[in-house]
RODO-2510 file (C-alpha; in nm, 4 decimals, decimal comma):
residues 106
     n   res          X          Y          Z
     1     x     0,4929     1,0880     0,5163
     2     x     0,3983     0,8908     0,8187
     3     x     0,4845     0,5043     0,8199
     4     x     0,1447     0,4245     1,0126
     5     x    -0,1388     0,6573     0,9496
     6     x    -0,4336     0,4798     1,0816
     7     x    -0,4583     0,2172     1,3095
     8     x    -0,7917     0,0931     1,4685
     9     x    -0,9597    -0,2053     1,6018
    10     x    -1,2572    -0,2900     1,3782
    11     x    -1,3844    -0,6107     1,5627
    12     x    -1,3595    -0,7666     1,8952
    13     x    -1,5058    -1,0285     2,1475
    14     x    -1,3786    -1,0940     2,5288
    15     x    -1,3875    -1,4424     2,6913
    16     x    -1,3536    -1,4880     3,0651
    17     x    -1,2827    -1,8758     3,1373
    18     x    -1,3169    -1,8628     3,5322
    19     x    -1,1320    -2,1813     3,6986
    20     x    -1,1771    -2,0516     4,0384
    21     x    -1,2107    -1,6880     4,1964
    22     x    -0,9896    -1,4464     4,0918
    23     x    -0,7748    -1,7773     3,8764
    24     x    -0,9120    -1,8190     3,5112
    25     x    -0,8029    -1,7320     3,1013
    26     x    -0,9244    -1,3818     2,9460
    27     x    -0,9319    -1,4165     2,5434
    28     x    -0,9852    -1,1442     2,3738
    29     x    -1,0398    -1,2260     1,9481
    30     x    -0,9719    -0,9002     1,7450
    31     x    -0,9576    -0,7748     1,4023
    32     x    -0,7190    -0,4348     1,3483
    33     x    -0,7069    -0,2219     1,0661
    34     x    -0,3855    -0,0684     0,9938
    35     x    -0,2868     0,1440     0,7218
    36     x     0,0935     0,1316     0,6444
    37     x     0,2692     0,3369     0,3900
    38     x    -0,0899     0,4312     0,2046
    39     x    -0,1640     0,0033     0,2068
    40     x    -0,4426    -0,1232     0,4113
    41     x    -0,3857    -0,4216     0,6278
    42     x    -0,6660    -0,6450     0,8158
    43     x    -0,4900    -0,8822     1,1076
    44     x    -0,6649    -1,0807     1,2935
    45     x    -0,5202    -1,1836     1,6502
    46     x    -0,6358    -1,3479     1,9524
    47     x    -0,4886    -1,2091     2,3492
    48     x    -0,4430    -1,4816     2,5902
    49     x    -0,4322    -1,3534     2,9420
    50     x    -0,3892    -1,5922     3,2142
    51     x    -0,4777    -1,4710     3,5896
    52     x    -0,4194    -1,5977     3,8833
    53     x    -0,5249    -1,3773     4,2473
    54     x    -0,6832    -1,1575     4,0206
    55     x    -0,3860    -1,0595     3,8205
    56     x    -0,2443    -1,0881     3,5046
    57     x     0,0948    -1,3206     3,4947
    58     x     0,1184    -1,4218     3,1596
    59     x     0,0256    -1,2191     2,8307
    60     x     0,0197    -1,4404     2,4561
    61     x    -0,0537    -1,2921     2,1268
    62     x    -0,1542    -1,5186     1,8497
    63     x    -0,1362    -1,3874     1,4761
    64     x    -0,4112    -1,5527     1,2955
    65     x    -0,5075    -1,7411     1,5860
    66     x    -0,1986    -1,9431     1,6542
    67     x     0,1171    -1,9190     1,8756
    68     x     0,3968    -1,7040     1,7444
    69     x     0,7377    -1,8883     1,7034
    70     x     0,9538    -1,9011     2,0298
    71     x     1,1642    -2,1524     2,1768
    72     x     0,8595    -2,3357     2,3192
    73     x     0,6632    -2,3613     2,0193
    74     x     0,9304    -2,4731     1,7912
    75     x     1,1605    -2,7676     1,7246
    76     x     1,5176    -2,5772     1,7178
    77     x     1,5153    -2,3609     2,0393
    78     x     1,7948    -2,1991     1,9066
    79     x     1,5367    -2,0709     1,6030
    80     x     1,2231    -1,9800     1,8948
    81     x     1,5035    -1,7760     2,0668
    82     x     1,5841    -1,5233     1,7525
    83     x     1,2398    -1,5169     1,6159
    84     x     1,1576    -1,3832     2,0070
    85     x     1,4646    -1,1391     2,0005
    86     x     1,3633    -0,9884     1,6419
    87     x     0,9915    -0,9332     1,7700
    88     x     1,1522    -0,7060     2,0658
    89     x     1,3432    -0,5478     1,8287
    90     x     1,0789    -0,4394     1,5527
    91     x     0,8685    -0,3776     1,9243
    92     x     1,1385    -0,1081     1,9981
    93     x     1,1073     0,0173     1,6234
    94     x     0,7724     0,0626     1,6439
    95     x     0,7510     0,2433     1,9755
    96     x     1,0287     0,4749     1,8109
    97     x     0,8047     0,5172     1,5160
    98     x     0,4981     0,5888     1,7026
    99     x     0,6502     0,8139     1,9305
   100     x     0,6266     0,5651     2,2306
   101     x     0,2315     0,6006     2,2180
   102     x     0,2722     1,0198     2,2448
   103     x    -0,0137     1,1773     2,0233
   104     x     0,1117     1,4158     1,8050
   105     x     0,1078     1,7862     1,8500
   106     x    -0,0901     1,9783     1,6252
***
């Protein structure tokens, strides 16, 4: 049985906030589709990308449109940091569990 047999994005619109030339905010706002263990799950998440020289130096996912827990966005820092170190860790999981992005061979 696989854990995550379908996973799409259903919905999406890009934002380009320009400040200067090549310095500015991307935002993407997406909806995913996943189906996990046979149940169907909707998220909706917004991508902050900030640029600066044309390049991407800082990367934010929001879940339902507002900042995940870290030790910036929280009163106990202590709290921020393990809520940050158990996202890497399910990240890890998942990569393991999706075969670090391989497709599968027929």
């Amino acid at each position: 049985m696989q854990i995550f047999s379908e996973s799409k994005i259903v919905e999406f619109t890009v934002e380009e906030n320009v400040v200067s030339p090549g310095n500015g905010e991307i935002l993407i706002d997406n909806k995913q589709h996943y189906k996990i263990m046979g149940k169907h799950i909707d998220m909706i998440s917004l991508i902050k990308l900030q640029v600066e020289g044309g390049k991407v130096v800082r990367h934010e996912d929001w879940w339902d449109k507002k900042p995940l827990w870290n030790r910036e966005t929280v009163s106990t820092p202590l709290v921020g940091r393990f809520m940050e170190m158990t996202r890497r860790g399910s990240m890890l999981t998942t990569h393991l569990m999706m075969r670090f992005g391989k497709d599968p061979s027929p």
